[in-house]
C-alpha positions in Angstrom: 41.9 -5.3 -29.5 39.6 -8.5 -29.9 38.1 -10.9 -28.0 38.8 -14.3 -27.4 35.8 -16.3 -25.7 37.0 -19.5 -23.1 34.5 -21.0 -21.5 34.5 -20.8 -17.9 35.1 -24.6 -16.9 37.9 -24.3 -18.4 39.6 -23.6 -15.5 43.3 -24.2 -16.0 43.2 -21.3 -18.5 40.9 -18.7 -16.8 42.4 -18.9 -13.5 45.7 -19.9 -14.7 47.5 -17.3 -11.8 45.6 -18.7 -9.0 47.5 -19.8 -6.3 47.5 -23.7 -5.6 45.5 -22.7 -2.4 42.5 -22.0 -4.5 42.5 -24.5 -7.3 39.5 -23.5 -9.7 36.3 -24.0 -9.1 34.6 -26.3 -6.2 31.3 -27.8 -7.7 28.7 -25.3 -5.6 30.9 -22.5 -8.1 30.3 -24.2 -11.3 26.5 -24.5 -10.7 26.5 -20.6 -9.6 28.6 -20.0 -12.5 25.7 -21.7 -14.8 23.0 -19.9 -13.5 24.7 -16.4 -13.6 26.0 -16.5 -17.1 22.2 -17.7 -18.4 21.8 -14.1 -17.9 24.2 -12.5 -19.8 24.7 -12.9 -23.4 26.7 -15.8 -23.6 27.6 -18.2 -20.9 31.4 -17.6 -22.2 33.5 -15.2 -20.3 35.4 -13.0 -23.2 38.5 -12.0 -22.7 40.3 -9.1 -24.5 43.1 -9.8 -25.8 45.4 -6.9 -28.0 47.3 -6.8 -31.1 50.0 -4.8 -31.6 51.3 -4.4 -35.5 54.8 -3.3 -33.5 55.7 -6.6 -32.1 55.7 -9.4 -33.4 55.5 -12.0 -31.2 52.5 -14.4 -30.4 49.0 -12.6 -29.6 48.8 -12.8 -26.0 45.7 -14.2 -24.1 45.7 -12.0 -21.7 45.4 -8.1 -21.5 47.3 -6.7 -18.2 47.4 -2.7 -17.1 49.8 -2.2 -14.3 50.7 1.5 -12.7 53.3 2.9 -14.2 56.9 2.0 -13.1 55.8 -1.2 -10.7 57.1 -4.1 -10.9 55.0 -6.8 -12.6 54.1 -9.8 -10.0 56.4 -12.4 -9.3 54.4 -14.9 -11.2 55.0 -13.4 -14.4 57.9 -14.0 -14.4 60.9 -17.0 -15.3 62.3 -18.8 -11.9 65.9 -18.5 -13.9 68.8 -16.5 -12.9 67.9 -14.5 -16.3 64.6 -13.4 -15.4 63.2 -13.1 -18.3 59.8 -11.9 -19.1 57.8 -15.0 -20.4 56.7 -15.0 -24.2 53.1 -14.8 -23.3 53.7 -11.2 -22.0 56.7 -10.5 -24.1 54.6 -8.4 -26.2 53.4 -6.0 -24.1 54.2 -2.3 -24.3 55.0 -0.8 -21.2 52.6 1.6 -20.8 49.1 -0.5 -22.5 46.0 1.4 -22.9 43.5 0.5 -20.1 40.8 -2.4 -20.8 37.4 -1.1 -23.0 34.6 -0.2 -21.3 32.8 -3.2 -22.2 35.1 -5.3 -20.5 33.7 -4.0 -17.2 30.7 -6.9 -18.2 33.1 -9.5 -18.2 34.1 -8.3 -14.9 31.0 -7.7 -13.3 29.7 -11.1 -14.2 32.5 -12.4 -11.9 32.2 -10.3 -9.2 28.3 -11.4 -9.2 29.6 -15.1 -9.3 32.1 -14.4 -6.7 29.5 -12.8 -4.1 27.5 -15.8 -4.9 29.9 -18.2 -3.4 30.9 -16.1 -0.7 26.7 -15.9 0.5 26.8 -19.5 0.3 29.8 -19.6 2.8 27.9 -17.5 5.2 25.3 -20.4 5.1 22.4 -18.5 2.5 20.5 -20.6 0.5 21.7 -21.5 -3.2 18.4 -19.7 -4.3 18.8 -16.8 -2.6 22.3 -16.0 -2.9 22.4 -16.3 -6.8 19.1 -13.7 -6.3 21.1 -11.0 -4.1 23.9 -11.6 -6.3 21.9 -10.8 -9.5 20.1 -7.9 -7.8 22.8 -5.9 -5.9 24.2 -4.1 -9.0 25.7 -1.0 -7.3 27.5 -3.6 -4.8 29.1 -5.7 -7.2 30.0 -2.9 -9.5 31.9 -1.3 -5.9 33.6 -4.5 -5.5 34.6 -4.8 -9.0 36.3 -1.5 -9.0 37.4 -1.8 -5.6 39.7 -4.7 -6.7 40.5 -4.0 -10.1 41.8 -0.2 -8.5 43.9 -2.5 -6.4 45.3 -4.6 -9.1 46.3 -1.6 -11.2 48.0 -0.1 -7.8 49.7 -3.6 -7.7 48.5 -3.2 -3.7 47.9 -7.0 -3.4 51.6 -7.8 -3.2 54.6 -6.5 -1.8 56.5 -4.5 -4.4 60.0 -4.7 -1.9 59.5 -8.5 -2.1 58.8 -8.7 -5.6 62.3 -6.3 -6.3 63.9 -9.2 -3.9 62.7 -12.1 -5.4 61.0 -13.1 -2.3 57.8 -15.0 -1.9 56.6 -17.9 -4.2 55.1 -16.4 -7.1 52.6 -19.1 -8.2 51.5 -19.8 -4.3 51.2 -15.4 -3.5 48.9 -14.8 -6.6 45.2 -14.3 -5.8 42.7 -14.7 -8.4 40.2 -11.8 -9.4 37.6 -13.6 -7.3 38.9 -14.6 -4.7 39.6 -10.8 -4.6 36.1 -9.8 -4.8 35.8 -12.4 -1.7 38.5 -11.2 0.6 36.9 -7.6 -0.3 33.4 -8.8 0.4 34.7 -10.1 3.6 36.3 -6.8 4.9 33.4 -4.5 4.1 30.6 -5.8 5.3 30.0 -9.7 5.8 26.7 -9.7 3.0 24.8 -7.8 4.3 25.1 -4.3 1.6 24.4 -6.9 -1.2 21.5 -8.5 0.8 20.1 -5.0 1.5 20.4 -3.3 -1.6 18.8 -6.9 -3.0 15.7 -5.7 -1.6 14.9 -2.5 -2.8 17.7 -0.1 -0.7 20.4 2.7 -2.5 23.6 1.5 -1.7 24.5 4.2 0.8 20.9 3.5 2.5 22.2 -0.4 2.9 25.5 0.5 3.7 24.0 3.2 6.7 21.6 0.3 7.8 23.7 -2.5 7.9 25.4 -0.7 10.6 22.7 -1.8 12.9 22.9 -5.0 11.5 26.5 -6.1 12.5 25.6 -8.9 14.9 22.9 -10.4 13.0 23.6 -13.4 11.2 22.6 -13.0 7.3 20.3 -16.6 6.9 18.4 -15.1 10.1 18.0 -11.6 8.6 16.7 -12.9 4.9 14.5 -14.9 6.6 12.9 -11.9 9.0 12.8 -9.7 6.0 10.6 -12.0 4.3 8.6 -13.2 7.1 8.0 -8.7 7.5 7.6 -8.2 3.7 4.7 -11.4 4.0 2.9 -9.2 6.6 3.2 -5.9 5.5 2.4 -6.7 2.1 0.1 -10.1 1.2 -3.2 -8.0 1.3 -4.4 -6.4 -1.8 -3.6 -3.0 -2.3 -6.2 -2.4 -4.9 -6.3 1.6 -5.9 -4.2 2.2 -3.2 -6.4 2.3 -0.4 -3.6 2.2 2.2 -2.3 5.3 0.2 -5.6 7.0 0.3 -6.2 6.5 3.9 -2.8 7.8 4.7 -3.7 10.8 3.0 -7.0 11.0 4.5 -5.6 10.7 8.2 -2.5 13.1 7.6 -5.5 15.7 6.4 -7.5 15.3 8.9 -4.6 15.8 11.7 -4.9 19.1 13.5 -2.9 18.0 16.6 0.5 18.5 18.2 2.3 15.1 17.1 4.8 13.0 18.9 7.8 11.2 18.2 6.1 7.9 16.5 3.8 10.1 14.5 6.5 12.4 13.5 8.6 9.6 12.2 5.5 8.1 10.5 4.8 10.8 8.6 8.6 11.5 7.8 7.9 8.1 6.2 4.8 9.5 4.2 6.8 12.2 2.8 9.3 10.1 1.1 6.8 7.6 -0.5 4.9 10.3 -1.7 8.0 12.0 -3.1 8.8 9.0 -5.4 6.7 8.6 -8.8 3.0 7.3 -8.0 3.2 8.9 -4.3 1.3 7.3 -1.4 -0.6 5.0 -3.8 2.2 3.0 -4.0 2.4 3.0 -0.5 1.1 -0.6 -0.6 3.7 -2.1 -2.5 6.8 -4.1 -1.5 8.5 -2.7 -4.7 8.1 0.8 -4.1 7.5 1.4 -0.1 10.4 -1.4 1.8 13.0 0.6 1.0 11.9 4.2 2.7 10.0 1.8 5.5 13.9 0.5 6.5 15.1 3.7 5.7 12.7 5.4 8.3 12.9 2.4 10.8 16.0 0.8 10.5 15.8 -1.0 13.7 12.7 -2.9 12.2 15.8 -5.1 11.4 16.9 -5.8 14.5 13.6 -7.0 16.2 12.5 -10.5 16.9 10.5 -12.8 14.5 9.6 -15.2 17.6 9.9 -12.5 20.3 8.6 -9.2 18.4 6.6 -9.8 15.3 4.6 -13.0 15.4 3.3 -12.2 19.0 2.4 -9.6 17.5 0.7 -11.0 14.4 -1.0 -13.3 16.8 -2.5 -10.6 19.0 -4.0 -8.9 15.9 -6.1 -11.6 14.8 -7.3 -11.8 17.9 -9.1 -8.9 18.0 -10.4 -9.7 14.2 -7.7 -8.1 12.3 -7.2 -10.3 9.5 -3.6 -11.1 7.7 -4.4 -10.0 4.4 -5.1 -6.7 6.3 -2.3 -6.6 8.9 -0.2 -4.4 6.2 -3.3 -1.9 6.6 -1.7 -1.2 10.1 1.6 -1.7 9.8 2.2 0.4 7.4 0.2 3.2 8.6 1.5 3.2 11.6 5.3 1.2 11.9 6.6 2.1 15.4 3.1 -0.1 16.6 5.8 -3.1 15.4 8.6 -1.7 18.1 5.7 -1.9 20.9 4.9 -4.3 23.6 1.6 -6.4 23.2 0.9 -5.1 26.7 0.9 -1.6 25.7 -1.0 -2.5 23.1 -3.8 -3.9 24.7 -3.1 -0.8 27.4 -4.1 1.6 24.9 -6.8 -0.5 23.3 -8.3 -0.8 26.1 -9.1 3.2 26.4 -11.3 3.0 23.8 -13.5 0.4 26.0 -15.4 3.9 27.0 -16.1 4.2 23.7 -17.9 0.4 23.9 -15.1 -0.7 21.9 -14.3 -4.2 22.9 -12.0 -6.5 21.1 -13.5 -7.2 17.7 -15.0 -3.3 17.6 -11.3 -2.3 18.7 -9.7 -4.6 15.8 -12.0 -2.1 13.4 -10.9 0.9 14.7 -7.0 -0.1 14.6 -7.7 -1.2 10.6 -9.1 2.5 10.4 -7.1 4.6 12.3 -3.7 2.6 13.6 -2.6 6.3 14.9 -5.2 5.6 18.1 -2.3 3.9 19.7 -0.1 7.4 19.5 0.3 9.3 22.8 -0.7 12.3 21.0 -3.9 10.9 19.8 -4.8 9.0 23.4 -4.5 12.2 24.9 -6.5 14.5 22.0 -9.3 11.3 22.5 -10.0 12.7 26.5 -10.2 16.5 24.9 -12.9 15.5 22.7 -14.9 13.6 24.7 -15.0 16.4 27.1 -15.5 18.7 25.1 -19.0 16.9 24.1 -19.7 16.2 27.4 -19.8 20.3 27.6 -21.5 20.5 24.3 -24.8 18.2 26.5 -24.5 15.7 23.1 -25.2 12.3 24.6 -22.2 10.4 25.7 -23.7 7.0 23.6 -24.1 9.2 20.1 -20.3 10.3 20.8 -19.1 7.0 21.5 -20.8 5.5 18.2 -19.3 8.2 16.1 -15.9 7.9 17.6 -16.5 3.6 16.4 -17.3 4.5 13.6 -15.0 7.5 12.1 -12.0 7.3 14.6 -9.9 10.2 12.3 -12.2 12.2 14.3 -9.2 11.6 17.4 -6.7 13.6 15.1 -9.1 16.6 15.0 -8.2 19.7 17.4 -10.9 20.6 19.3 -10.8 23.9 18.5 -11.6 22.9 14.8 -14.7 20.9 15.9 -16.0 23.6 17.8 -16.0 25.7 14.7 -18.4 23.0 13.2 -20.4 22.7 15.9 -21.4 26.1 16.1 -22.2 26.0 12.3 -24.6 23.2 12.8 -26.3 24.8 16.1 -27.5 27.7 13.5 -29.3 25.5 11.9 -31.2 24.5 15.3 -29.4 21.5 15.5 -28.0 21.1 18.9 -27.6 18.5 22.0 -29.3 15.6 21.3 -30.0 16.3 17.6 -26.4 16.7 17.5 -25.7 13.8 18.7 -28.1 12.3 16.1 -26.0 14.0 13.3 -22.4 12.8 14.2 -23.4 9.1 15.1 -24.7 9.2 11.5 -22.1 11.5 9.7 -19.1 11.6 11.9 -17.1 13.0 9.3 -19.5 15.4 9.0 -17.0 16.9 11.9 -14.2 17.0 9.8 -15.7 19.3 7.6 -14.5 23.2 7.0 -17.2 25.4 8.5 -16.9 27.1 4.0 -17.2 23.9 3.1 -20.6 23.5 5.1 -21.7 26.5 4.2 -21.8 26.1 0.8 -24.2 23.4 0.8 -27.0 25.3 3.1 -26.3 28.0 0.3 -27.1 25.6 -2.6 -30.2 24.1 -0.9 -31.0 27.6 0.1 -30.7 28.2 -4.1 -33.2 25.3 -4.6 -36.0 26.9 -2.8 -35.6 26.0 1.3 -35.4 28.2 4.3 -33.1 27.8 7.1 -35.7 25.8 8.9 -36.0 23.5 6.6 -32.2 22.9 5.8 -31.6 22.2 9.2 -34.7 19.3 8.9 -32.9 17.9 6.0 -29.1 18.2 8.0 -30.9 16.0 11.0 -32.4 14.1 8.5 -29.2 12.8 5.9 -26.3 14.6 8.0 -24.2 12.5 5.0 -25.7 15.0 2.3 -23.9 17.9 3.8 -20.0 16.2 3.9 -21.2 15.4 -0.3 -19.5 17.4 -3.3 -21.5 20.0 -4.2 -19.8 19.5 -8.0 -19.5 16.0 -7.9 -22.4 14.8 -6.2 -25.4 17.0 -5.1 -25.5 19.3 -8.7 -25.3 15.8 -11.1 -28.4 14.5 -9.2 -29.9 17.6 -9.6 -29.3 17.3 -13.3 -30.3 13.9 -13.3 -33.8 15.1 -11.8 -34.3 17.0 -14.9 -32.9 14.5 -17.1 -36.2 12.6 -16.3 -38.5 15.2 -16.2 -38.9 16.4 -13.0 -38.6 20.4 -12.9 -36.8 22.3 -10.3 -40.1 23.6 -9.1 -40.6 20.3 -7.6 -37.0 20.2 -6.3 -38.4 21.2 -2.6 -40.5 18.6 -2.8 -38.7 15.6 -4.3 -35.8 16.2 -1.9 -37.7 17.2 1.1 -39.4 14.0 1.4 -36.4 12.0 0.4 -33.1 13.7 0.6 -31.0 11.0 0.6 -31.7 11.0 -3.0 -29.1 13.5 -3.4 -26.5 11.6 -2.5 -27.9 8.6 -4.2 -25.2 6.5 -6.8 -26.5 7.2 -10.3 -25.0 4.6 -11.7 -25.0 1.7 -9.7 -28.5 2.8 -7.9 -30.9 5.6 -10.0 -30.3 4.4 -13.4 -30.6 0.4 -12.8 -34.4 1.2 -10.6 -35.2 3.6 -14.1 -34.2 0.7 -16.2 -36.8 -1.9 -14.5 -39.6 0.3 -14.8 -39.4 1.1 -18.4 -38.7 -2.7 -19.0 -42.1 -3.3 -17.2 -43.8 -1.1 -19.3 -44.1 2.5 -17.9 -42.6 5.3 -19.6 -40.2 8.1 -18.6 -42.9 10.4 -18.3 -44.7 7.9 -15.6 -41.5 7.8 -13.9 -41.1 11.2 -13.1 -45.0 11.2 -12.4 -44.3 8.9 -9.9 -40.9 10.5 -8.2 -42.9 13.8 -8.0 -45.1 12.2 -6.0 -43.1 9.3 -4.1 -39.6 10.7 -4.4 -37.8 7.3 -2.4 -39.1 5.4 -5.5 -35.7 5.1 -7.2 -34.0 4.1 -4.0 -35.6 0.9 -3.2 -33.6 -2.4 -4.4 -35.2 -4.2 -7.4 -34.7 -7.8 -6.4 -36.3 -7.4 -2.8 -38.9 -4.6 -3.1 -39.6 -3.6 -6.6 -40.0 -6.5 -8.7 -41.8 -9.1 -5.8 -44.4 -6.1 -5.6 -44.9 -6.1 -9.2 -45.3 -9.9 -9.4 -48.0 -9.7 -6.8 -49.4 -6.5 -8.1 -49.8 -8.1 -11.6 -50.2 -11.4 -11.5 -51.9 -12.2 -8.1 -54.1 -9.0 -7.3 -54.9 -8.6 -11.0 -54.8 -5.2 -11.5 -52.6 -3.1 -14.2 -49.4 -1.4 -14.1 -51.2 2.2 -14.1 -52.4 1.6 -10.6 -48.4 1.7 -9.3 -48.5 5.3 -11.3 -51.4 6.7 -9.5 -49.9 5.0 -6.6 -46.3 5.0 -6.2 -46.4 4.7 -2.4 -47.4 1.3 -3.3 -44.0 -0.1 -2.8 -43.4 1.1 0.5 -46.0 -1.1 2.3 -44.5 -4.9 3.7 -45.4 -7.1 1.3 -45.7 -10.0 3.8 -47.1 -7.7 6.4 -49.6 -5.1 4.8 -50.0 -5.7 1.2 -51.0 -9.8 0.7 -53.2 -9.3 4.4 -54.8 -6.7 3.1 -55.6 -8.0 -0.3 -56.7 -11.9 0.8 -59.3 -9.9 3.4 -60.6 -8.1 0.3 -60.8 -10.6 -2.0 -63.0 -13.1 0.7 -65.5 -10.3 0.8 -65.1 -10.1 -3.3 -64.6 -6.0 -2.8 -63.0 -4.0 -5.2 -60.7 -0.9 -4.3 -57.7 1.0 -5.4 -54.5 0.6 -4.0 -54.6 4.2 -1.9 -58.4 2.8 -0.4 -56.4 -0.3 0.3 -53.2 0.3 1.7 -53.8 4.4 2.7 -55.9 3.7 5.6 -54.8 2.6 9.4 -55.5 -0.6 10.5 -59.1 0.8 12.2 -60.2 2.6 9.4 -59.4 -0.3 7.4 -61.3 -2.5 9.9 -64.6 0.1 10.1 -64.7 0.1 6.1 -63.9 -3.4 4.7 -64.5 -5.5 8.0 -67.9 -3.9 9.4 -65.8 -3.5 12.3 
């Protein structure tokens, strides 16, 4: 078998059986034509023709498969008493081999060109019709075989009629694509194609076009992309929409209810898929299971349903680039009522949540506006209200770490009792959580092991809970990944572990200082200014907050004044670290000008180390 390439205009020969009803190709078809075949491999349509060394009449053009013992369509053959076959088939053997595999491209390429022209009919855009067309393989490829299992059952014609003679051959004949039209027609009116186009599995399109059979396809391509703008022009940069999902399902200790139930259904099938939840944020990889999971997203509104929506969101200071942030983490907020909405929102005005501070706590947390979590949000704040922490402390935490309204109560009591052992209770309490609400979320082992590793660095119980009530944040760190490298950092610089106690009970929030971005840029200045390592850890021994202040607005403006105004040489910041912590505008140049009318002399600790009267008594004969 070979193959013969015709090019598609070439009408009278390709569609040589179609009936007079359908005469070749309408303009709109040649252009889809043109842009269909630029994607295959030639923008000819081969086709197979055979060559039997048995006969030996003419090569046919054609290669036709018909079942066994039917009748071959009245088309083929002479309009003479005779009934002859006509040469152009006379050479095929009555049982021919069916076509190659290969031929199926040939086929397929038609069937896309066909569903092409039968979008365009249902009033879709040129653009968008040749782009379903292209990108619903498993579609075409059913049509394809749907009609070609057809032809070789000879089920397009009447096989009594044919045996009679009956019917006008050339007028009953139906061309392969008009086929894959009629076939299109019958199943499902666009929208499979349409759906799978976008990112569904065939059966999920075919299950969810179900919904769909009274919306119009234009309307529906245009909701789908007026959703997929929504839910997905933010930036999904290292998948924070995955991580927070992760972070919120974690943290959820609570009976759910039917919209978090389904939401999390949802979870479970991103995060089965290659790249899990962090590919929650992308169109590519999430629209599918989100239609899947929702399938009457389809059937709301744009004016109605989403854009009111949209519009009530950036109200509250939500804005669009982040509207995917909620959406996504919470779909079945895109079924409710604005009115709800702004029901439920308006719980949290207890919390001093108003508007813009509720906006922030929806981009956090969307699950606040499940029934599950409006009801676990009463629990908890009477459950403080027993625990005597201050209403205003529970409120800011609430603000501030909502995943705290997923937590069981039970579950926070266990880490409220841990803290208490520490002496930290009521109003210290309520000093911890407004600073560290997720602090909360914590398991009491977890806790525990960082009072054991301060414990191993040389405090008592007492002062562990000083340091808790002090940087609450330093007790939700990794032990591993954060409170150990700083210790190791410590004695990178030359500051012993006999000093730990020290160094960290004066400034604890050193512990959970960023080495990188914070500790090793403040270490770089200071050598580059001319004092060693050794000095360095001279100083942080004796001024741990050192390394913590920012270069361009504390450091280097009390250098410049130390050096070139007041005169005096780096060594006096050495002996004096605590140097930097005095206002420059406020302490320091006041100070200094007083000094220098009265032409005295002092160090920086006689200077700055005294109160404002003992100053006055000394330098001002006051």
């Amino acid at each position: 078998m070979k193959n013969i390439c015709l090019k598609m205009n070439d009408e009278k020969s390709v569609y040589k059986g179609f009936s007079r009803k359908s005469k070749g190709f309408k303009a709109p078809a040649m252009s889809l034509y043109m842009s269909i075949s630029t994607t295959t491999a030639t923008k000819t349509l081969p086709i197979p023709t055979t060559n039997f060394t048995t006969h030996p009449s003419p090569k046919p053009l054609f290669h036709l498969s018909f079942a066994p013992n039917s009748s071959l369509p009245s088309s083929l053959h002479h309009h003479h008493p005779n009934n002859k076959l006509s040469p152009l088939f006379a050479s095929l053997p009555p049982h021919d081999p069916p076509p190659p595999p290969e031929n199926q491209l040939d086929y397929q390429t038609l069937t896309r060109l066909a569903v092409s022209e039968f979008l365009l009919q249902l009033g879709v855009s040129l653009e968008d019709a040749l782009s379903i067309s292209s990108n619903s393989h498993k579609y075409t490829q059913m049509l394809s075989e749907s009609v070609l299992e057809l032809e070789q059952l000879d089920s397009w014609r009447n096989n009594d009629d044919n045996d009679n003679g009956g019917g006008d051959g050339e007028e009953d004949f139906v061309g392969f694509k008009e086929k894959v039209i009629r076939m299109a027609k019958e199943k499902d009116n666009g929208k499979v194609a349409f759906l799978e186009s976008v990112g569904l599995s065939l059966s999920s399109a075919i299950s969810v076009a179900r919904y769909l059979s009274g919306e119009p396809l234009p309307a529906l391509i245009d909701k789908v992309k007026y959703m997929k703008d929504i839910l997905f022009c933010g930036s999904n940069g290292e998948g924070l929409v995955g991580k927070n999902a992760r972070r919120m399902m974690r943290h959820l200790s609570i009976p759910v209810d039917d919209d978090l139930q389904q939401t999390l259904a949802f979870f479970e099938k991103i995060e089965a898929r290659r790249g899990g939840l962090d590919m929650l944020g992308s169109a590519d990889a999430s629209f599918r299971y989100l239609v899947e999971s929702f399938p009457r997203l389809l059937l709301l509104s744009v004016e109605s349903n989403l854009k009111p929506l949209v519009e009530f969101l950036q109200i509250i200071g939500v804005d669009r680039g982040r509207m995917g942030n909620i959406l996504l983490l919470f779909p079945p907020i895109m079924f409710c009522d604005i009115k709800d909405i702004r029901r439920k929102l308006f719980a949290f005005e207890e919390v001093g949540a108003m508007d813009k501070d509720a906006g922030k706590m929806l981009l956090k947390y969307p699950w606040i506006l499940s029934p599950s979590i409006q009801e676990n949000y009463n629990e908890i704040l009477l459950f403080f209200d027993e625990e005597k922490v201050p209403k205003l402390r529970v409120d800011r935490a609430i603000r501030s770490w909502p995943h705290i309204l997923g937590c069981a109560t039970s579950k926070l009591k266990l880490m409220v009792e841990q803290i208490g052992e520490l002496g930290v209770r009521n109003k210290k309490l309520g000093q911890v959580i407004a600073k560290s609400p997720q602090l909360l979320l914590r398991k009491p082992h977890e806790f525990l092991e960082v009072v054991s590793f301060l414990e191993d660095l040389g405090f008592d119980n007492e002062n562990v809970g000083k340091i808790l009530a002090r940087c609450p944040e330093l007790f939700a760190a990794s032990i591993e990944k954060t409170l150990t490298k700083k210790v190791e950092f410590l004695d990178s610089i030359g500051v012993s572990k006999v000093h730990l106690p020290r160094v960290i009970n004066k400034y604890p929030e050193f512990l959970v200082s960023d080495i990188d971005r914070t500790l090793l840029p403040r270490m770089s200045y200071l050598m580059e200014i001319g004092l060693s390592r050794r000095d360095i850890a001279f100083m942080v021994r004796r001024f741990s907050p050192l390394l913590g202040y920012s270069i361009d607005e504390v450091l280097q403006p009390k250098v410049d004044f130390l050096l070139n105004t007041m005169d005096k040489p780096l060594r006096e910041v050495v002996d004096y670290p605590r140097y930097f912590s005095y206002s420059l505008e406020k302490k320091i140049k006041p100070r200094f000008w007083v000094l220098k009318a009265r032409n005295v002399e002092c160090s920086l600790k006689d200077m700055l180390g005294k109160n404002d009267d003992e100053f006055a008594t000394e330098f001002m004969n006051v």
